[in-house]
Rosetta silent file (secondary structure, phi, psi, omega in degrees, C-alpha in Angstrom):
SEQUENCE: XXXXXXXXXXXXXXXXXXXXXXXXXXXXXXXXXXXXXXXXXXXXXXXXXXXXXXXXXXXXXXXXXXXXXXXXXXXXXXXXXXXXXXXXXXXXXXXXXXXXXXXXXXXXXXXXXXXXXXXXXXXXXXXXXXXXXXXXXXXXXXXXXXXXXXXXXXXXXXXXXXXXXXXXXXXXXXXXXXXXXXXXXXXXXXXXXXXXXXXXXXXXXXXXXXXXXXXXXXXXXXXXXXXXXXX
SCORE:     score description
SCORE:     0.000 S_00000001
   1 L     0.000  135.811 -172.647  108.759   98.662  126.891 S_00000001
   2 L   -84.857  155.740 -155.349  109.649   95.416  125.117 S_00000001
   3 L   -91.468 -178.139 -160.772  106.897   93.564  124.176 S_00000001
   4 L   -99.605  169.642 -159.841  105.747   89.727  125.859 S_00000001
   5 L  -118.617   70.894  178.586  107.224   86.731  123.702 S_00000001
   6 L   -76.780 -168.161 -164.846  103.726   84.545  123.025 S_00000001
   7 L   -46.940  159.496  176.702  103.699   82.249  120.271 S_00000001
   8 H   -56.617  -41.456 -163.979  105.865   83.469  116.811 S_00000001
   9 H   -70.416  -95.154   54.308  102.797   84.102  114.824 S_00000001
  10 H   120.808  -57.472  165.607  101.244   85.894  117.197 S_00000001
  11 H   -59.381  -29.497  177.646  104.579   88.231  117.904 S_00000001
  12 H   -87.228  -69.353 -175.326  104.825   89.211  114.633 S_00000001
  13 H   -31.866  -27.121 -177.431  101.059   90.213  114.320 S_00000001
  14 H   -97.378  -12.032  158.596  101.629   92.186  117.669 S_00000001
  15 H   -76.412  -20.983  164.597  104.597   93.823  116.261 S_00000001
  16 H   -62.213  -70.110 -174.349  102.942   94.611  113.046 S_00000001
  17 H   -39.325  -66.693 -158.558  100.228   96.084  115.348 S_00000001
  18 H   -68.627  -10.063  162.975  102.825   98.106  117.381 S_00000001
  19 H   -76.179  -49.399 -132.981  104.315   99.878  113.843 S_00000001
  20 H   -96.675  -72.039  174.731  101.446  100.302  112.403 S_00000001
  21 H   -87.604   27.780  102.306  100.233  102.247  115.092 S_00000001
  22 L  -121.644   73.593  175.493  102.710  104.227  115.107 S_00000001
  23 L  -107.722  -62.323  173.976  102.412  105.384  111.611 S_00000001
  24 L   -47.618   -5.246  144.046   98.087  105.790  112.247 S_00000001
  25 L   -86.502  -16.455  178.484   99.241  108.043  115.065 S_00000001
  26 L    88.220   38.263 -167.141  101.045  110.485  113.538 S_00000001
  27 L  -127.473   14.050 -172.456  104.255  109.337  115.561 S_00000001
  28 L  -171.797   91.615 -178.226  105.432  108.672  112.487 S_00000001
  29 L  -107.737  171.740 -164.447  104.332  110.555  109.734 S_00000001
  30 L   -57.927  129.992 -177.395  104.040  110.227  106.079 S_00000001
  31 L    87.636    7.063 -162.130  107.507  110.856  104.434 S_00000001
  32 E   -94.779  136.391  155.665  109.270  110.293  107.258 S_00000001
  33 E   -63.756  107.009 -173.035  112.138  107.534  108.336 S_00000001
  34 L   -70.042  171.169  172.347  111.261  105.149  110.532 S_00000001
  35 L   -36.643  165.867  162.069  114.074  103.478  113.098 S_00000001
  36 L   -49.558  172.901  142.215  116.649  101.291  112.204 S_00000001
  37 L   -75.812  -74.600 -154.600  116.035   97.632  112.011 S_00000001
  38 H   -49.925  -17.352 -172.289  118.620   97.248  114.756 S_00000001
  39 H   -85.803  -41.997  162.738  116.980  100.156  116.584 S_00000001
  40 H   -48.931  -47.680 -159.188  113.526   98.276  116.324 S_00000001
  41 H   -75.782  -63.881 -174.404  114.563   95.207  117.786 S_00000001
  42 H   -63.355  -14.727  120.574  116.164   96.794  120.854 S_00000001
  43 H   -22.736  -85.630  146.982  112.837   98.584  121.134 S_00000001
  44 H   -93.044   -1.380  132.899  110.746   96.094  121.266 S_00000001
  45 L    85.437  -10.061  143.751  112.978   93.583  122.362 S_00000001
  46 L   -45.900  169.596  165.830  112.294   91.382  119.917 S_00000001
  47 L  -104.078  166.680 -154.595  114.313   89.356  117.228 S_00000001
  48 H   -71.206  -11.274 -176.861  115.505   91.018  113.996 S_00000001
  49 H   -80.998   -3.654 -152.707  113.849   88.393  111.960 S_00000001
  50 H   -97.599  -77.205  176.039  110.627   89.501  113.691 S_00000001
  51 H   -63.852   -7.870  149.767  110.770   92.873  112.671 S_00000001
  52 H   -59.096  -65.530  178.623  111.872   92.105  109.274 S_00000001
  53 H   -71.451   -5.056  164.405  108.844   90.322  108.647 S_00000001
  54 H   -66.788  -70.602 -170.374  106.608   93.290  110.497 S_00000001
  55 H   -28.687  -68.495  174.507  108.299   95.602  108.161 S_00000001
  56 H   -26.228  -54.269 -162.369  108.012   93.646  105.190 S_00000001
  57 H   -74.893  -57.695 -167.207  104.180   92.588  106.261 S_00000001
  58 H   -85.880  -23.538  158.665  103.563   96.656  106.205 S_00000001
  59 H   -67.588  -43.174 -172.041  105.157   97.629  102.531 S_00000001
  60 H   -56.325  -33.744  158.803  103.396   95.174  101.338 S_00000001
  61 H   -69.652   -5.136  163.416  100.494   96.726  102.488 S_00000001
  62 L    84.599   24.334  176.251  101.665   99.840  101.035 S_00000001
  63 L   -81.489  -23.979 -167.167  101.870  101.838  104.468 S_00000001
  64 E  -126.376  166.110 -178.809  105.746  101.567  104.155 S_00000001
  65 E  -149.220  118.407 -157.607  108.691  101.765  101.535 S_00000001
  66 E  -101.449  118.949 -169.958  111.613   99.919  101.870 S_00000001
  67 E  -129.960  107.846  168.114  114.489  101.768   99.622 S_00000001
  68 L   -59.382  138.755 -156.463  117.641  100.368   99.669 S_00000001
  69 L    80.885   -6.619 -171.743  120.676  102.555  100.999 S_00000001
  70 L  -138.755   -5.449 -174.849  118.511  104.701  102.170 S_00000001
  71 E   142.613 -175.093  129.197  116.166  103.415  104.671 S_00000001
  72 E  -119.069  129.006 -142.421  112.220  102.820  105.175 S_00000001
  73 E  -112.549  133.834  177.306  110.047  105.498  104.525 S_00000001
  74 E  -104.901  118.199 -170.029  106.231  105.872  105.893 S_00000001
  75 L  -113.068  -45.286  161.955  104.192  106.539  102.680 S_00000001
  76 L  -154.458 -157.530 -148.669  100.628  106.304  103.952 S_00000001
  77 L  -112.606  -42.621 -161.215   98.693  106.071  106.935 S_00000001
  78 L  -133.915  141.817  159.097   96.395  103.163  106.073 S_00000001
  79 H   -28.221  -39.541  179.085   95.876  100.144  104.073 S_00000001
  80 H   -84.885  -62.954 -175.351   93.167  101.919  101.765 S_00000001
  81 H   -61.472  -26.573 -171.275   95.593  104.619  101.547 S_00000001
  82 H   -77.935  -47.599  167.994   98.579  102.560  100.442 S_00000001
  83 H   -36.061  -44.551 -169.456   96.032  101.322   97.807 S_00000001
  84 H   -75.184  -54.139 -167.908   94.804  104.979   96.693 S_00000001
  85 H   -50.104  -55.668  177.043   98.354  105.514   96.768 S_00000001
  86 H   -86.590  -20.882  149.230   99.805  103.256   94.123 S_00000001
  87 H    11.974  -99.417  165.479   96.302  103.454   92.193 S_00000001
  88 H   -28.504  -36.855 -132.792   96.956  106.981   91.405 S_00000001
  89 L   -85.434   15.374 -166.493  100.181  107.260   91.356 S_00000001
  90 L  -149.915   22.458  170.059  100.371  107.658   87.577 S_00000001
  91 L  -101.683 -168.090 -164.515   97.186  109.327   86.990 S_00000001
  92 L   -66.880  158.973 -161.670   96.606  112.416   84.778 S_00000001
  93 H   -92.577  -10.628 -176.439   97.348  115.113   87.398 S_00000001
  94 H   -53.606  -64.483  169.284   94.393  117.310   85.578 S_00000001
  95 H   -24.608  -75.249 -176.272   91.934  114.278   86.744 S_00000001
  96 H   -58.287  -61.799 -178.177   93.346  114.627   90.760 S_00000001
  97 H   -31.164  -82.337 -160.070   93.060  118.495   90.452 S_00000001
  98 H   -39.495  -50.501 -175.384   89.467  117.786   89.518 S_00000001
  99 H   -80.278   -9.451  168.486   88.743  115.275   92.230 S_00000001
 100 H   -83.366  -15.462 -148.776   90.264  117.405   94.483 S_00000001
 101 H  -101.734  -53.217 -155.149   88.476  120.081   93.565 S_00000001
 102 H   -66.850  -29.153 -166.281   85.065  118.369   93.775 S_00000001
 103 H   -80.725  -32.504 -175.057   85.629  116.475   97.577 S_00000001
 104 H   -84.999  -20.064  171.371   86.553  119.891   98.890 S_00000001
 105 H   -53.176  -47.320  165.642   84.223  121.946   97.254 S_00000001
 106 H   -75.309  -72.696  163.500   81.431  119.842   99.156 S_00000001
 107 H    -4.237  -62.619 -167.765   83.288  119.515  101.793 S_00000001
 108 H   -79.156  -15.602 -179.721   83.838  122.987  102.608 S_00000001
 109 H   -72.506  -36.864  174.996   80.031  123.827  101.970 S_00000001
 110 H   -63.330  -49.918 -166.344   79.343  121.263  104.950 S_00000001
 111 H   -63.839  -36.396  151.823   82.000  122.914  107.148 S_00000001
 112 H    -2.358  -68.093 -150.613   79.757  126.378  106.747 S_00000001
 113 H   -89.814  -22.730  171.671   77.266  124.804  107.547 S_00000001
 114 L  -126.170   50.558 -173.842   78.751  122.436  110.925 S_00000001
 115 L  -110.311  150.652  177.005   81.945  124.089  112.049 S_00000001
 116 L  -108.818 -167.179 -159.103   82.313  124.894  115.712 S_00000001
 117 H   -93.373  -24.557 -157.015   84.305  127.609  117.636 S_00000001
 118 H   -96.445  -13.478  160.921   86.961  124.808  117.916 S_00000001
 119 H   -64.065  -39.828 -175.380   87.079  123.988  114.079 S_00000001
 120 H   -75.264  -34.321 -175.446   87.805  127.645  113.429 S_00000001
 121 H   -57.429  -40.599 -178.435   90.433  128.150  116.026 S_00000001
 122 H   -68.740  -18.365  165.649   92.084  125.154  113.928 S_00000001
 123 H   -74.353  -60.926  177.792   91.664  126.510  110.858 S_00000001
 124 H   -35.904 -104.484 -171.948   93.192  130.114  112.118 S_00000001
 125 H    -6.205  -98.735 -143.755   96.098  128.042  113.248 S_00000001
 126 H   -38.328  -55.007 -173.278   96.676  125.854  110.445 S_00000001
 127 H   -68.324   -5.971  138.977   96.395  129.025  107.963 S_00000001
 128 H   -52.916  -51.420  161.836   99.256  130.960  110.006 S_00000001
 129 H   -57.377  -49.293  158.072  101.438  127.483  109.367 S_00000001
 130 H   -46.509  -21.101 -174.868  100.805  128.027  106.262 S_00000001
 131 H   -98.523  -42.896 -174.384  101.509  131.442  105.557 S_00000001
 132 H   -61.034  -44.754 -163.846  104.523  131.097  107.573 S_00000001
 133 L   -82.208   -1.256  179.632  105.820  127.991  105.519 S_00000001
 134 L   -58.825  -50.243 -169.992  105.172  129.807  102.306 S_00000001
 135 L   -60.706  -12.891 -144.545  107.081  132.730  103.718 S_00000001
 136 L   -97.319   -6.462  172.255  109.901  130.246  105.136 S_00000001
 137 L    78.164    5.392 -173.309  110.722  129.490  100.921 S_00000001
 138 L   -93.354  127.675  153.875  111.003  125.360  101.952 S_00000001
 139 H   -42.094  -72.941 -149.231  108.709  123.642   99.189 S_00000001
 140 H   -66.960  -40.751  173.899  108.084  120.655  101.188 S_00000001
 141 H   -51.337  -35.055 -172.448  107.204  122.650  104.115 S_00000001
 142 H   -96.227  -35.131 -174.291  104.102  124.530  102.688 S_00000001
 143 H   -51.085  -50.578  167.453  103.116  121.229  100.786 S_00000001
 144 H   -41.135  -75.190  165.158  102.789  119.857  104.407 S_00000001
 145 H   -16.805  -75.065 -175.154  101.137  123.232  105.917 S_00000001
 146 H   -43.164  -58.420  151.863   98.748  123.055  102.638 S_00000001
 147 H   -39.723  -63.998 -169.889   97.660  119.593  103.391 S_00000001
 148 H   -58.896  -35.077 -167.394   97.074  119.635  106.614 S_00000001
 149 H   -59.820  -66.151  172.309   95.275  122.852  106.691 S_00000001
 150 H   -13.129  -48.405 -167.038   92.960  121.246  103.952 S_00000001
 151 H   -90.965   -4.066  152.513   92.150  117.962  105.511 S_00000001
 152 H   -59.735  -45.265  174.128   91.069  120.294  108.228 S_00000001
 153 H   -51.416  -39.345 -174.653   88.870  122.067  106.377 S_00000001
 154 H   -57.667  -65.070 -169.073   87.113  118.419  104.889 S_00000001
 155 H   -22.711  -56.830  173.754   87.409  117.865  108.926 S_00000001
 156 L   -47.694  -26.549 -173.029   85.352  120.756  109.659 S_00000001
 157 L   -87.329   19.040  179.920   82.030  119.289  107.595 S_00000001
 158 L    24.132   61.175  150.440   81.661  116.537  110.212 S_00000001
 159 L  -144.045  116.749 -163.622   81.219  113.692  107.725 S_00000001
 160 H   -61.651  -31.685  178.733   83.396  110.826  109.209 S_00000001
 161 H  -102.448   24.549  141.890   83.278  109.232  105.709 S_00000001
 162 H  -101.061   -7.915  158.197   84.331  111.810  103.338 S_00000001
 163 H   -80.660  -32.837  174.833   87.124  112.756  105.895 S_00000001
 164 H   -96.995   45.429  157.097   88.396  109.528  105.716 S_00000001
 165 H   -99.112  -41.608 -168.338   88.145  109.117  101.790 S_00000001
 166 H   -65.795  -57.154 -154.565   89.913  112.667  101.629 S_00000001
 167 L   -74.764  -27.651 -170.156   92.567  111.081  104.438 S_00000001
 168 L   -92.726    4.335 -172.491   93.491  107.839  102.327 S_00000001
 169 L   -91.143  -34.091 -162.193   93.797  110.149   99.350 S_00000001
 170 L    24.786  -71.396 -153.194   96.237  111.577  101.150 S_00000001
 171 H   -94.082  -40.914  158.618   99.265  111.023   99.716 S_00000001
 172 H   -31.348  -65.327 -155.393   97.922  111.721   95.895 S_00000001
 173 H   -58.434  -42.516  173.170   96.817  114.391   96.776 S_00000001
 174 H   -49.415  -49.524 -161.100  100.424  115.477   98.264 S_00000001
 175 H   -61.077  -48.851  142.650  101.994  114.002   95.290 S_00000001
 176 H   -10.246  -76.445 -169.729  100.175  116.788   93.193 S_00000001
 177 H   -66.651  -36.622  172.448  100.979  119.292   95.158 S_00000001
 178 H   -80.021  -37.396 -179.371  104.840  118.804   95.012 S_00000001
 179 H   -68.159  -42.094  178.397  104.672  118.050   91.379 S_00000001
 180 H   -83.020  -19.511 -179.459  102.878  121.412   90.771 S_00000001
 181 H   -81.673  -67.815 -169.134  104.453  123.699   93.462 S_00000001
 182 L   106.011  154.322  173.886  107.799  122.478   92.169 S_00000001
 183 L   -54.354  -22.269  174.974  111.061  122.692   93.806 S_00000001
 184 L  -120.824  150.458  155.530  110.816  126.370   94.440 S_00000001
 185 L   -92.336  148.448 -169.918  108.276  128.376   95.554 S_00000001
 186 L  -156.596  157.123 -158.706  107.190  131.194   93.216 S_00000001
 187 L   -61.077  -18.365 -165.577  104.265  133.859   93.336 S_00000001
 188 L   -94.653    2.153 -146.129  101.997  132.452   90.330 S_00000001
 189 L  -112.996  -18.352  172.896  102.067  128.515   91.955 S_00000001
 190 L   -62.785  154.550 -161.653  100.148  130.552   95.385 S_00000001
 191 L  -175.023  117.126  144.228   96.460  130.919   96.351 S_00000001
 192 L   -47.419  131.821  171.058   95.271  132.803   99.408 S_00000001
 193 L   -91.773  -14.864 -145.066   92.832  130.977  101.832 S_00000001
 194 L   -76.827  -11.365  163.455   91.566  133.265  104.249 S_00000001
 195 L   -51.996  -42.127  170.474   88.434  134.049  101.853 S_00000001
 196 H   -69.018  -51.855  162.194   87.840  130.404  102.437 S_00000001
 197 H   -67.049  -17.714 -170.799   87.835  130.382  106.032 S_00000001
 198 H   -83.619  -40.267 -179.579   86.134  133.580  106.543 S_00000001
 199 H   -57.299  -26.476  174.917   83.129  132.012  104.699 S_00000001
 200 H   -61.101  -85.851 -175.631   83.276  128.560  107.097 S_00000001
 201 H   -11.315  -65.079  163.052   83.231  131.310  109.766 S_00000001
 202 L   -67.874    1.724  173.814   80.433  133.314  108.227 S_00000001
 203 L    44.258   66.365  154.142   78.646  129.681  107.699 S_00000001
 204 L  -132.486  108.385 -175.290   77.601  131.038  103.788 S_00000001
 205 L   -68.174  -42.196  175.415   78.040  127.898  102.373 S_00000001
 206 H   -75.200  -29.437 -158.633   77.998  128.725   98.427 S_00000001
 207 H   -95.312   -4.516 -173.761   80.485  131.024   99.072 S_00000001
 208 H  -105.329  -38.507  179.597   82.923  128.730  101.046 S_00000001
 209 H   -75.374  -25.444 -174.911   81.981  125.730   98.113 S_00000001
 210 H   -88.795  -83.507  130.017   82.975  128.495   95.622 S_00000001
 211 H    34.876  -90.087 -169.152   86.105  129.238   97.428 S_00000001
 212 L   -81.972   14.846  164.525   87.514  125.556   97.860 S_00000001
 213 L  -114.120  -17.936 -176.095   86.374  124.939   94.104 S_00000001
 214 L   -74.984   40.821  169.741   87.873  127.999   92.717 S_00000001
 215 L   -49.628  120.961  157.253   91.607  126.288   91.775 S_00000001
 216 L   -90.372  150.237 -161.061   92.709  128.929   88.678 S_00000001
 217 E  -106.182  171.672 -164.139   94.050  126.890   86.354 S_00000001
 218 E  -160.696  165.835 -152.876   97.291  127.814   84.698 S_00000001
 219 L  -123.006  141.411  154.386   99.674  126.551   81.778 S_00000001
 220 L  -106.289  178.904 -179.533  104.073  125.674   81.907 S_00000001
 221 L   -65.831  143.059 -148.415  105.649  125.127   79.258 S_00000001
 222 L     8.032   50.604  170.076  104.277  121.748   77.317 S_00000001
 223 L  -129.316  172.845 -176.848  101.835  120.911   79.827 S_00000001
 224 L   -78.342  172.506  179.852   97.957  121.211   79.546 S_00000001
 225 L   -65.552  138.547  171.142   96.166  124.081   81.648 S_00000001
 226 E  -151.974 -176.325 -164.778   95.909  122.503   85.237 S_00000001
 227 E  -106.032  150.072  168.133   95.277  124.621   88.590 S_00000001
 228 L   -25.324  130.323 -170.131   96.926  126.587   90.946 S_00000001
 229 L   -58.722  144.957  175.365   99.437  125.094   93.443 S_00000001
 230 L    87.665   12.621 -159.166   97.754  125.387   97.301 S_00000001
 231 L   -84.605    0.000    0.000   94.415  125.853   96.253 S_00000001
């Protein structure tokens, strides 16, 4: 439905509102193209200068990435995330392994200890997308699969602020994961979960903390030891 035509400032802030959510809906998700500009405007009914400057308004905020020739690309979910994102984006990847290691490691000791019957059915799920996108040979597919199943797992300790610290890491965290998985998938870059969920299940908490801390680390050729892809 095209949106009402109040004052200019005020239209671009409610079109910035209507993109925005939907990238924070998942109606748009991270790597993903968003419409056209001309496809915006007859959307929302607006003019093209309007949704230039929404666009514009959200790279700058680092939710979006405008790459000439090829489109604009939804990069993170949140302001704080756009932040985390270019932060990071050039730190040592040993350092994110590590930090990755440590939010889920708690994490997952919490989910033990507060997971419901409806956290585990989501975890089953998630870890079936996963096995299937391993099996399906598409990199990008199990990097997705891997994430999400993960940020389920933080999800599972029911603490609303260390899921969303984990969720703006997002995109780091992704960025990893594709750098270390690699363009192919191959048997040494893999790491079973289901050890990990059966302990959230069995709510033994050390053994579920050991589990989502347990990355083995591993060497390629002139790089430092760093850990297993998926863990």
């Amino acid at each position: 439905m095209p949106l009402s035509h109040p004052r200019r400032s005020a239209l671009s802030e409610q079109v910035i509102a209507a993109l925005r959510n939907q990238i924070t809906s998942g109606e748009w998700p991270v790597g993903s193209r968003i419409p056209t500009e001309p496809e915006l405007v007859e959307q929302l009914g607006v003019a093209r200068n309007t949704v230039r400057e929404a666009v514009r308004a959200l790279a700058h905020n680092g939710l979006l990435d405008i790459r000439q020739g090829s489109g604009t690309f939804v990069v993170a979910t949140s302001e704080l995330a756009g932040v985390m994102h270019r932060r990071f984006a050039d730190a040592d990847p040993r350092h994110i392994a590590e930090l990755r290691s440590a939010l889920e490691s708690s994490a997952a000791k919490l989910a033990a200890e507060r997971r419901t019957e409806k956290d585990l059915k989501q975890l089953d799920a998630l870890l079936a997308r996963r096995e299937e996108a391993w099996a399906s040979g598409d990199a990008e597919s199990f990097v997705s699969a891997d994430a999400t199943f993960h940020l389920a797992v933080v999800a599972a300790s029911h603490n609303d602020v260390v899921t969303a610290v984990y969720a703006d890491l997002g995109e780091v965290l992704r960025d990893w994961l594709r750098d270390d998985v690699g363009a192919e998938l191959t048997p040494e870059t893999y790491m079973d979960h289901t050890r990990l969920v059966d302990a959230i299940r069995a709510g033994d908490a050390q053994s579920a903390a050991a589990e989502a801390a347990g990355y083995p680390f591993h060497c390629r050729p002139g790089e430092v030891s760093r850990p297993a892809a998926g863990g």
